[in-house]
N, CA, C and O atoms as a GROMACS GRO file, in nm:
protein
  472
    1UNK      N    1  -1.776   0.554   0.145
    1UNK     CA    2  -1.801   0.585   0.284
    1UNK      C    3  -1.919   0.504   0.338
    1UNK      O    4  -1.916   0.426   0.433
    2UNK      N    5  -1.998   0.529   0.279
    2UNK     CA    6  -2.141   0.436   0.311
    2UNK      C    7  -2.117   0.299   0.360
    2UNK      O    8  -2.168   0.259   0.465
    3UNK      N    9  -2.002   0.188   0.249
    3UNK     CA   10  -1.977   0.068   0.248
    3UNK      C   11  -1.896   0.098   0.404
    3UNK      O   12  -1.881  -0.005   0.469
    4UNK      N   13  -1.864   0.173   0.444
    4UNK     CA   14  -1.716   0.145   0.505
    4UNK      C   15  -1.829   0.122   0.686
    4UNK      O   16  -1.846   0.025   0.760
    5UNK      N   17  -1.893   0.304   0.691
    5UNK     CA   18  -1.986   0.299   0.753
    5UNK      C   19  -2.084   0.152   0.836
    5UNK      O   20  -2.104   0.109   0.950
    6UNK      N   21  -2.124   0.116   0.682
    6UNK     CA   22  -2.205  -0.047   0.722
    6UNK      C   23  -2.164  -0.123   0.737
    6UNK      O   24  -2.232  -0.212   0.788
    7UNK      N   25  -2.009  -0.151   0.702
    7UNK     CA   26  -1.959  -0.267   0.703
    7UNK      C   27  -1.886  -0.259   0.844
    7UNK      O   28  -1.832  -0.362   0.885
    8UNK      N   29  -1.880  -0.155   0.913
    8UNK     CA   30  -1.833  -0.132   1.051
    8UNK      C   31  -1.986  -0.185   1.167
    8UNK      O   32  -1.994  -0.274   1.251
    9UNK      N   33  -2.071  -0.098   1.126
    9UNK     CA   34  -2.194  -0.107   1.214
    9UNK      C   35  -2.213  -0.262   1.174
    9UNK      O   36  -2.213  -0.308   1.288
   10UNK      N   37  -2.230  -0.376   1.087
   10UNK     CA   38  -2.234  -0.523   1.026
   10UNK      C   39  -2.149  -0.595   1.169
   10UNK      O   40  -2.176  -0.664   1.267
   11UNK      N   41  -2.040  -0.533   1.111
   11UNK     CA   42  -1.914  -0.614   1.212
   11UNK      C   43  -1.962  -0.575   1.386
   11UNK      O   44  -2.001  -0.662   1.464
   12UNK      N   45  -1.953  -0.457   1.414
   12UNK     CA   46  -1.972  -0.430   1.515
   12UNK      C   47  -2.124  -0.521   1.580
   12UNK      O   48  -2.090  -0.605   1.663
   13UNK      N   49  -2.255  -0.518   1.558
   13UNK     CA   50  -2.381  -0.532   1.574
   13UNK      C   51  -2.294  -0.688   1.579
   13UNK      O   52  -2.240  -0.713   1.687
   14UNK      N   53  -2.280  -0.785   1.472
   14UNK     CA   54  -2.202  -0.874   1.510
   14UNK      C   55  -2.126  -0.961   1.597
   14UNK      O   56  -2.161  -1.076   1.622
   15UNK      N   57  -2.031  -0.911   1.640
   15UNK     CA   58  -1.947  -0.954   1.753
   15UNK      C   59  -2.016  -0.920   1.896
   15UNK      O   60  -2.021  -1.006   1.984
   16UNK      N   61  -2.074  -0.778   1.914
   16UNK     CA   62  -2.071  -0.722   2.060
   16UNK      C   63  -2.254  -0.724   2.022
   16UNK      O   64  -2.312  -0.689   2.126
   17UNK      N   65  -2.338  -0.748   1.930
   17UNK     CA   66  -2.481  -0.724   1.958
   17UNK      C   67  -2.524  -0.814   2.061
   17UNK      O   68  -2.625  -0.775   2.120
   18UNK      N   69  -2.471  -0.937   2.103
   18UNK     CA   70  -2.559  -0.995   2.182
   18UNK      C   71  -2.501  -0.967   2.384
   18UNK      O   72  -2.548  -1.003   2.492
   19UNK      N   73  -2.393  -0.895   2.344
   19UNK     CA   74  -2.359  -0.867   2.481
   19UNK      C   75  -2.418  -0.700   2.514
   19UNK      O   76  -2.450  -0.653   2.623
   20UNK      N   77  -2.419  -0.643   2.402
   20UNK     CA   78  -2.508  -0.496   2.443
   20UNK      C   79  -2.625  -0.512   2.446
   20UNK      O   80  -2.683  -0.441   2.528
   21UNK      N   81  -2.694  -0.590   2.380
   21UNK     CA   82  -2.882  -0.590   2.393
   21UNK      C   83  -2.927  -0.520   2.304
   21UNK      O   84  -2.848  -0.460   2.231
   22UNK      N   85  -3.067  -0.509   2.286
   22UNK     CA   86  -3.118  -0.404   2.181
   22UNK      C   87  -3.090  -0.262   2.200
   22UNK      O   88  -3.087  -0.178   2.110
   23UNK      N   89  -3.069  -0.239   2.336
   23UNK     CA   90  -3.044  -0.096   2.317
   23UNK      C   91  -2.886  -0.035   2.283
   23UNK      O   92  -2.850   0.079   2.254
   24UNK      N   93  -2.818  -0.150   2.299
   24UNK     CA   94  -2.649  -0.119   2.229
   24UNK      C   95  -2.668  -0.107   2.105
   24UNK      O   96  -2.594  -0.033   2.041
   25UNK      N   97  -2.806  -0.201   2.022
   25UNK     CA   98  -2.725  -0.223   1.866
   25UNK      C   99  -2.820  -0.129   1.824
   25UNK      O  100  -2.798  -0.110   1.704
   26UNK      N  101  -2.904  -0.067   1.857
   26UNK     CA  102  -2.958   0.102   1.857
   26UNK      C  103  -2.894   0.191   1.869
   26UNK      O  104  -2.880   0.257   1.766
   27UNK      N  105  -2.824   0.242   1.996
   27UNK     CA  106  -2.656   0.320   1.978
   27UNK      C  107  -2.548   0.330   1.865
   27UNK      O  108  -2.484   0.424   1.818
   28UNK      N  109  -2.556   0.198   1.839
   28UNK     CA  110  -2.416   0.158   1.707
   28UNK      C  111  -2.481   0.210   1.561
   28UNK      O  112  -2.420   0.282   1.482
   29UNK      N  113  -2.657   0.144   1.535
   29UNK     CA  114  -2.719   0.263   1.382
   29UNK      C  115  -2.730   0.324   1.449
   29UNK      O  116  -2.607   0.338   1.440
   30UNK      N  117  -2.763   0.406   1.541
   30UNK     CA  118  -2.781   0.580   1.556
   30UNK      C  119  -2.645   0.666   1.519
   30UNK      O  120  -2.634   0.780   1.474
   31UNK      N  121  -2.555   0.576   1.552
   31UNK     CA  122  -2.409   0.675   1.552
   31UNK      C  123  -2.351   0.631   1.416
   31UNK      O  124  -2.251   0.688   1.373
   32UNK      N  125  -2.393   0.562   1.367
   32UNK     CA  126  -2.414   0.540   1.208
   32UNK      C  127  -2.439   0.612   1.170
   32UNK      O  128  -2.340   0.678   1.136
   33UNK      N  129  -2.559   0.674   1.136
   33UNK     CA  130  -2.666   0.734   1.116
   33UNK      C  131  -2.593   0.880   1.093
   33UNK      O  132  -2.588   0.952   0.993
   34UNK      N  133  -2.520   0.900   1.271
   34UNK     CA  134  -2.481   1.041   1.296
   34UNK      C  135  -2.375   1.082   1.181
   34UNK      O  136  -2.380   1.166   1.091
   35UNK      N  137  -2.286   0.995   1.217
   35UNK     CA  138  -2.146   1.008   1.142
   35UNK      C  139  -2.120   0.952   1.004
   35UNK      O  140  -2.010   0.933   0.954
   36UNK      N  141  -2.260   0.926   0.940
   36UNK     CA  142  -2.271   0.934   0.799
   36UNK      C  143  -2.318   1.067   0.814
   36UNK      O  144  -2.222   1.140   0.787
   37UNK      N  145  -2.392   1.119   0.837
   37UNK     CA  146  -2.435   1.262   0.781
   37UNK      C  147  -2.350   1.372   0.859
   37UNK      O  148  -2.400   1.485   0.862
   38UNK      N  149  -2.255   1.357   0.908
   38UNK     CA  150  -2.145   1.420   0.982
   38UNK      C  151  -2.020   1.410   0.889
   38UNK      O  152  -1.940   1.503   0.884
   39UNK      N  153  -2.007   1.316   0.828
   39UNK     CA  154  -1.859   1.285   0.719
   39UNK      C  155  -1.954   1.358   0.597
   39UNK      O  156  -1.927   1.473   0.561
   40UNK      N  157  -2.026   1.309   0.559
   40UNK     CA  158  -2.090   1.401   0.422
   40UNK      C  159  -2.084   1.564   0.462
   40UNK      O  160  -2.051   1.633   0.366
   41UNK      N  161  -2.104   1.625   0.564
   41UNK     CA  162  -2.084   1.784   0.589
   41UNK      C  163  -1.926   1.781   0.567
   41UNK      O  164  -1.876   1.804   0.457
   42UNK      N  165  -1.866   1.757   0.659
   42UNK     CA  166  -1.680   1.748   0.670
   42UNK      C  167  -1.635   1.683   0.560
   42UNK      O  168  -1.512   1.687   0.552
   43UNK      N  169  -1.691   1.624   0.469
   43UNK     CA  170  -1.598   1.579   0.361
   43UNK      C  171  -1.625   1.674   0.251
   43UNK      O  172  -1.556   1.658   0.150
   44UNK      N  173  -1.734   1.792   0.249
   44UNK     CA  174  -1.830   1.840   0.160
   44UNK      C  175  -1.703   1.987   0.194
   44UNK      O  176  -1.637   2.045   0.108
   45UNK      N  177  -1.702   2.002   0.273
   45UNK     CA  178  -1.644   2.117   0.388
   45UNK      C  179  -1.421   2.088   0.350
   45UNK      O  180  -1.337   2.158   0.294
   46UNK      N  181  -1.417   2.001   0.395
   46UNK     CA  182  -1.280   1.948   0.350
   46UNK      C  183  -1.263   1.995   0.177
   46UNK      O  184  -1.169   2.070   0.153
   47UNK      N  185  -1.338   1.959   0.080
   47UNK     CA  186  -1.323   1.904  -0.069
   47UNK      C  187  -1.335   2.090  -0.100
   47UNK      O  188  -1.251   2.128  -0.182
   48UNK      N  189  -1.394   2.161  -0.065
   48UNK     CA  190  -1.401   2.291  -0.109
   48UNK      C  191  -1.336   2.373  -0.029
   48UNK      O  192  -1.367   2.492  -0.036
   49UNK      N  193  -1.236   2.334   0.064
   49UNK     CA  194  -1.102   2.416   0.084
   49UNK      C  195  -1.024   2.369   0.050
   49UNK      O  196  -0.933   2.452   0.043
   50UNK      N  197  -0.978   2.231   0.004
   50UNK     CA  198  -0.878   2.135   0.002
   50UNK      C  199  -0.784   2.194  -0.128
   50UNK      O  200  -0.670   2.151  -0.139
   51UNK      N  201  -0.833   2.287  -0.219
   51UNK     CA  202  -0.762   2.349  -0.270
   51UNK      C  203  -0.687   2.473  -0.269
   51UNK      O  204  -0.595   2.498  -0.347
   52UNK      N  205  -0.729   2.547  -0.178
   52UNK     CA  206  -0.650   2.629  -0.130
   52UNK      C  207  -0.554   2.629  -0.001
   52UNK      O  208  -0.452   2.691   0.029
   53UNK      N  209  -0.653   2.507   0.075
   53UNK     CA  210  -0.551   2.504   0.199
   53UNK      C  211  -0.566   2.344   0.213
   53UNK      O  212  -0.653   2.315   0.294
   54UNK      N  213  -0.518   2.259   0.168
   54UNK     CA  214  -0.536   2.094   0.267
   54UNK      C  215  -0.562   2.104   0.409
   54UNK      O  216  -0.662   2.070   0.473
   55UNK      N  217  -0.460   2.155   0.443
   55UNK     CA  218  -0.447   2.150   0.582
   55UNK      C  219  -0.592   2.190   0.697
   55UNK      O  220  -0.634   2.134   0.798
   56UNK      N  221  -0.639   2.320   0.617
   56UNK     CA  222  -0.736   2.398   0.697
   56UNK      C  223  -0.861   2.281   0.638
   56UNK      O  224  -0.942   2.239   0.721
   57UNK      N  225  -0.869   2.236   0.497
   57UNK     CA  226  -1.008   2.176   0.504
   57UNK      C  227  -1.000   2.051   0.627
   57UNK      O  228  -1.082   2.044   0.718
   58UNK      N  229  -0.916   1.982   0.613
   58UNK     CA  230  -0.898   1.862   0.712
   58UNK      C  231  -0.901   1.852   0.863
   58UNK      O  232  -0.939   1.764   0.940
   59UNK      N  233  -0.830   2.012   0.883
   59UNK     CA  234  -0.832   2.043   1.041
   59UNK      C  235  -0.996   2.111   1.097
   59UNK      O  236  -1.029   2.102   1.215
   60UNK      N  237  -1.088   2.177   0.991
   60UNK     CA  238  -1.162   2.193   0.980
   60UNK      C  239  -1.282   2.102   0.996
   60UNK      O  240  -1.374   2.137   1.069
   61UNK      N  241  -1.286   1.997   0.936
   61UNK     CA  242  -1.354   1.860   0.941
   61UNK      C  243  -1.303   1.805   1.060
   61UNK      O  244  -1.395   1.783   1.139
   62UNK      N  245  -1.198   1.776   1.101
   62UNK     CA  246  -1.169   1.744   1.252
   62UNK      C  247  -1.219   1.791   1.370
   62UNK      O  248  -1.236   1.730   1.475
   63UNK      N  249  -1.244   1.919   1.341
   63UNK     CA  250  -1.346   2.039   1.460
   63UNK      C  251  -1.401   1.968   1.438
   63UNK      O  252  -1.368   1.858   1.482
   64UNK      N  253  -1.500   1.976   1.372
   64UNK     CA  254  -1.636   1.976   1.338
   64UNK      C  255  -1.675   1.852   1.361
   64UNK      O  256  -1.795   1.836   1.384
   65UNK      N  257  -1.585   1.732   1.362
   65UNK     CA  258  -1.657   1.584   1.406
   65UNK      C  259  -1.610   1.594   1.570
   65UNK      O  260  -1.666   1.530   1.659
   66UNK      N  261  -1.509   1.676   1.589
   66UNK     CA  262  -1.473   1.660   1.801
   66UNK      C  263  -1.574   1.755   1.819
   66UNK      O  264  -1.651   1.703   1.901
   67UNK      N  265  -1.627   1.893   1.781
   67UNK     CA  266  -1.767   1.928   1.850
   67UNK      C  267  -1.886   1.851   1.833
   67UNK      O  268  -1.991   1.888   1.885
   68UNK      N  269  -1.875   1.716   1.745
   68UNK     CA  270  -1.980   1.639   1.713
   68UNK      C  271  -2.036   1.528   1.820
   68UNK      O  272  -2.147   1.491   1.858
   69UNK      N  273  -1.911   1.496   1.848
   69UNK     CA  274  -1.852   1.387   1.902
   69UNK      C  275  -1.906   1.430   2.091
   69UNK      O  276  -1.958   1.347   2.166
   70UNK      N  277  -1.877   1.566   2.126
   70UNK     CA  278  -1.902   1.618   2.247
   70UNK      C  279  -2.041   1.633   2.310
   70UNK      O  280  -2.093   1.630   2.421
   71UNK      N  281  -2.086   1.655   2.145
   71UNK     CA  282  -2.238   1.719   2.180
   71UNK      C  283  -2.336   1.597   2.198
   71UNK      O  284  -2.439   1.607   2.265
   72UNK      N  285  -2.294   1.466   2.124
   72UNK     CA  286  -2.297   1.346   2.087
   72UNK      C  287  -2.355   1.319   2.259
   72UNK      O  288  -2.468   1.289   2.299
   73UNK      N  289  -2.194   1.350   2.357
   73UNK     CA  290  -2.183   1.242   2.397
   73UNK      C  291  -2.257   1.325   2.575
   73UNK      O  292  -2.306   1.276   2.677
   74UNK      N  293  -2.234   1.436   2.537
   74UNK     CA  294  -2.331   1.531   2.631
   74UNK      C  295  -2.458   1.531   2.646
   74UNK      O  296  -2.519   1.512   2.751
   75UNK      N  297  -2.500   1.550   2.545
   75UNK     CA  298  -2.676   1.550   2.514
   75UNK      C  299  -2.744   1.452   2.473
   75UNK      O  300  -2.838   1.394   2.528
   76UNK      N  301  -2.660   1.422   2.303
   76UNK     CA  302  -2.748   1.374   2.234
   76UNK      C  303  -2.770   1.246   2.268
   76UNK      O  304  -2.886   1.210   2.247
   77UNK      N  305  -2.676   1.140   2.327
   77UNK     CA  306  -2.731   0.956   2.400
   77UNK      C  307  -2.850   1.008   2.437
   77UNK      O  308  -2.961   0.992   2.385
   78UNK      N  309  -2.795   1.118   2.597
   78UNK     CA  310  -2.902   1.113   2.671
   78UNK      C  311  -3.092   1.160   2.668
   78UNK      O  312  -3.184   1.134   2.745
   79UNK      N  313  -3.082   1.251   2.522
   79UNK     CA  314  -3.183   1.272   2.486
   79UNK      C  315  -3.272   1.175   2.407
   79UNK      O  316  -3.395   1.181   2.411
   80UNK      N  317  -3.186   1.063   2.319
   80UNK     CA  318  -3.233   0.970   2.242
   80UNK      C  319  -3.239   0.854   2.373
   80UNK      O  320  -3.282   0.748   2.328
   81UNK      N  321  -3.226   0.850   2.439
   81UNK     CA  322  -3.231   0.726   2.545
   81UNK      C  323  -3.095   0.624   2.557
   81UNK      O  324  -3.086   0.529   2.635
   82UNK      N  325  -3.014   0.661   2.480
   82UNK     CA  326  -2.877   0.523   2.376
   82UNK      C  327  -2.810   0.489   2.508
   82UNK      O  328  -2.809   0.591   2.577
   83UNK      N  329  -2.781   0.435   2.541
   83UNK     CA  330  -2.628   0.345   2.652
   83UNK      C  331  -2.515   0.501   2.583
   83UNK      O  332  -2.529   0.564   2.479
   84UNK      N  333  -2.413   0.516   2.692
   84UNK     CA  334  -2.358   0.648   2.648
   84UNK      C  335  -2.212   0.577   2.608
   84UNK      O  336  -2.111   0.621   2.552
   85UNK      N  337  -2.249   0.451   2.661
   85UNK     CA  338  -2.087   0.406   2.608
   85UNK      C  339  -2.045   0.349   2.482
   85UNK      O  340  -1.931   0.340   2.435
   86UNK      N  341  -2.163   0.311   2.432
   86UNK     CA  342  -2.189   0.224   2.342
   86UNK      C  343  -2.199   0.323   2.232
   86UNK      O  344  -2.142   0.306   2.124
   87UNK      N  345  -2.283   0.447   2.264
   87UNK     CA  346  -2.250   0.584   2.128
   87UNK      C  347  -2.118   0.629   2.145
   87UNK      O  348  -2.074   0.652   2.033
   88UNK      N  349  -2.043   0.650   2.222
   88UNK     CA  350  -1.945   0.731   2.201
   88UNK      C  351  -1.806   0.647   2.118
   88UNK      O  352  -1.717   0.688   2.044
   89UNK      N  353  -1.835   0.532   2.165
   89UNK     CA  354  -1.718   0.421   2.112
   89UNK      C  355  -1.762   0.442   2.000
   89UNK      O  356  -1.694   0.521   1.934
   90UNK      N  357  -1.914   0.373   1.918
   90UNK     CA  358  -1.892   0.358   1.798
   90UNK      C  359  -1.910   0.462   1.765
   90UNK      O  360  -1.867   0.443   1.651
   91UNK      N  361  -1.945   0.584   1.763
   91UNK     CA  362  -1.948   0.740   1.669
   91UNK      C  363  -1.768   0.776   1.679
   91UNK      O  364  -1.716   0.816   1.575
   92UNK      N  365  -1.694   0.762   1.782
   92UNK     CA  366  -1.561   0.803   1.771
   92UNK      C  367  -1.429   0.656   1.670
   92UNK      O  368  -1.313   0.669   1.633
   93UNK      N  369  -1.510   0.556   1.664
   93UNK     CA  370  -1.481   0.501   1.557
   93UNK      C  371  -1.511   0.496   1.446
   93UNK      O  372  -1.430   0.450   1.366
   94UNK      N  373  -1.663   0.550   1.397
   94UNK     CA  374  -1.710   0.528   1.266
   94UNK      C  375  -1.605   0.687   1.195
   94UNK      O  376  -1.549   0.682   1.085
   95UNK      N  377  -1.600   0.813   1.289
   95UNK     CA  378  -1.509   0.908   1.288
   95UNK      C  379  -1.426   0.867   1.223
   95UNK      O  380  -1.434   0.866   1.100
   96UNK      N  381  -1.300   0.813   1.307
   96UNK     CA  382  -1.147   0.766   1.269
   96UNK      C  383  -1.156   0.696   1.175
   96UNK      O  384  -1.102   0.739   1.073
   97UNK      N  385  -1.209   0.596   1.170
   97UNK     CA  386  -1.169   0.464   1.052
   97UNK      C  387  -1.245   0.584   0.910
   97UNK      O  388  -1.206   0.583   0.793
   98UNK      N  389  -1.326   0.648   0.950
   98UNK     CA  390  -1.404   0.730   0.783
   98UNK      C  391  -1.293   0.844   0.745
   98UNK      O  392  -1.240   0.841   0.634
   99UNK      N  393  -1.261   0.942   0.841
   99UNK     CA  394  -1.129   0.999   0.871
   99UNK      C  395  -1.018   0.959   0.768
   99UNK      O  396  -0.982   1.022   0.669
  100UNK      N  397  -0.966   0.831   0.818
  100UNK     CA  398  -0.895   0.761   0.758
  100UNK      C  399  -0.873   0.771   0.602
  100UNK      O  400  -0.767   0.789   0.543
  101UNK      N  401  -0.956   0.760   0.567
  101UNK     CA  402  -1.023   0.749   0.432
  101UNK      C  403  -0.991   0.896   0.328
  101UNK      O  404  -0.960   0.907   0.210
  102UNK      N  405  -1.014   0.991   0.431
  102UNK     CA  406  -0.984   1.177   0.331
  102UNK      C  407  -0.929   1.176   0.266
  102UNK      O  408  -0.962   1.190   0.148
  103UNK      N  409  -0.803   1.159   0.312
  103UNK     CA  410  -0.701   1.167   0.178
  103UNK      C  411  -0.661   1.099   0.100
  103UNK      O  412  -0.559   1.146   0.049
  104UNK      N  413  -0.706   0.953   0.039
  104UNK     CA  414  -0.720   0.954  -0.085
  104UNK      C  415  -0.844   1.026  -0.166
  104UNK      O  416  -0.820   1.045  -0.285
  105UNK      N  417  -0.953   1.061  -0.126
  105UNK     CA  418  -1.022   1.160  -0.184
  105UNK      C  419  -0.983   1.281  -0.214
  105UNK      O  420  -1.000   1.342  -0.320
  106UNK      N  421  -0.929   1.314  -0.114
  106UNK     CA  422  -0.886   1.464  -0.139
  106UNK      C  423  -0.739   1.456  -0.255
  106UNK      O  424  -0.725   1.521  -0.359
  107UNK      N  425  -0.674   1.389  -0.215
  107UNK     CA  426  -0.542   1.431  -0.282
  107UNK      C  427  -0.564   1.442  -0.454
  107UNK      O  428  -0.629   1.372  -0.532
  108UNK      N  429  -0.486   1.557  -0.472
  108UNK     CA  430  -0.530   1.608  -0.597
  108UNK      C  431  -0.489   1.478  -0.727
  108UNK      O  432  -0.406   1.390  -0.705
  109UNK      N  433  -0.557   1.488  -0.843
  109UNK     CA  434  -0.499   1.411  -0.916
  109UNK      C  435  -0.435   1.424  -0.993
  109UNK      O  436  -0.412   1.544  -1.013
  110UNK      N  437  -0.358   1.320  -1.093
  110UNK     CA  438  -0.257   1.328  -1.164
  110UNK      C  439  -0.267   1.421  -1.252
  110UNK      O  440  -0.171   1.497  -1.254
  111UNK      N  441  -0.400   1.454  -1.368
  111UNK     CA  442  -0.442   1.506  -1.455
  111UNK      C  443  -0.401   1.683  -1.432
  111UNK      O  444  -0.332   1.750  -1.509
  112UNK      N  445  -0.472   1.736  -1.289
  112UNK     CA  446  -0.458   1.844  -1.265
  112UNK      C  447  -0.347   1.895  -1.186
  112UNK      O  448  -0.352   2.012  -1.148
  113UNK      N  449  -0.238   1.817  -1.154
  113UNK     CA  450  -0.098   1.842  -1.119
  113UNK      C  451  -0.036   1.938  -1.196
  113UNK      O  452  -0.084   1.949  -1.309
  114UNK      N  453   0.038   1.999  -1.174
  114UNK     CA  454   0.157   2.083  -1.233
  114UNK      C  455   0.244   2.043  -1.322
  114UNK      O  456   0.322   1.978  -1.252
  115UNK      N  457   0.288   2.039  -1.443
  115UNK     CA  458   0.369   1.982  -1.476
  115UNK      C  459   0.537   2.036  -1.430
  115UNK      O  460   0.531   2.149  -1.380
  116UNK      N  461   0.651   1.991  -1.436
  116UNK     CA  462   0.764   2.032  -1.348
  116UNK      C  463   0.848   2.035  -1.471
  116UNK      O  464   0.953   2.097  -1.460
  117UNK      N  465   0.814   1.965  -1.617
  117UNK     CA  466   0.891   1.989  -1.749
  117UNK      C  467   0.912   2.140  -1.766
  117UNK      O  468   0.840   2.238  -1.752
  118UNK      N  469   1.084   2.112  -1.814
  118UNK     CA  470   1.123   2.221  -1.846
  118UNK      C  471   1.180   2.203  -1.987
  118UNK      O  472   1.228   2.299  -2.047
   0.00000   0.00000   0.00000
């Protein structure tokens, strides 16, 4: 997650840092920042229901990054000073593309499968 994280904020700061300015490529690590320690709760949160319910840990982690994402884009730019466009794009991408990622973590493995031999 971390790699995926930096290697997004790398690329991003990259291509669009010299058309946002310093205060865009401040927006892009802040929402870094956010949605690393936002996927570590929801993936922490996902991994200890994911055995009784997949569904609920994942839909669960989905709340929890769209009330992130709201509060993000309500308050928190405007309290940190950030461009509001520039956080919400990259926090609702560092989201999806990390998102992306759950279920090969989650999905159970071979070892602890069921066997179906009869």
């Amino acid at each position: 997650m971390v790699v995926v994280i930096g290697g997004i904020t790398w690329l991003a700061i990259g291509v669009f840092g010299s058309r946002i300015g310093p205060e865009g490529v401040r927006a892009i690590v802040t929402s870094a920042g956010v949605a690393f320690t936002v996927q570590l709760l929801t993936f922490g949160i996902a991994k200890a229901i994911a055995p009784m319910n997949v569904m609920g840990g994942g839909g669960g982690g989905a709340i929890v990054r769209l009330v992130v994402l709201a509060l993000h884009g309500l308050f928190g730019a405007a309290l940190l000073g950030l461009p509001l466009d520039a956080s919400l794009i990259s926090l609702a991408t560092f989201f999806f593309l990390t998102m992306m990622m759950e279920p090969f973590f989650l999905a159970p493995s071979a070892s602890k499968a069921p066997s179906s031999a009869q």
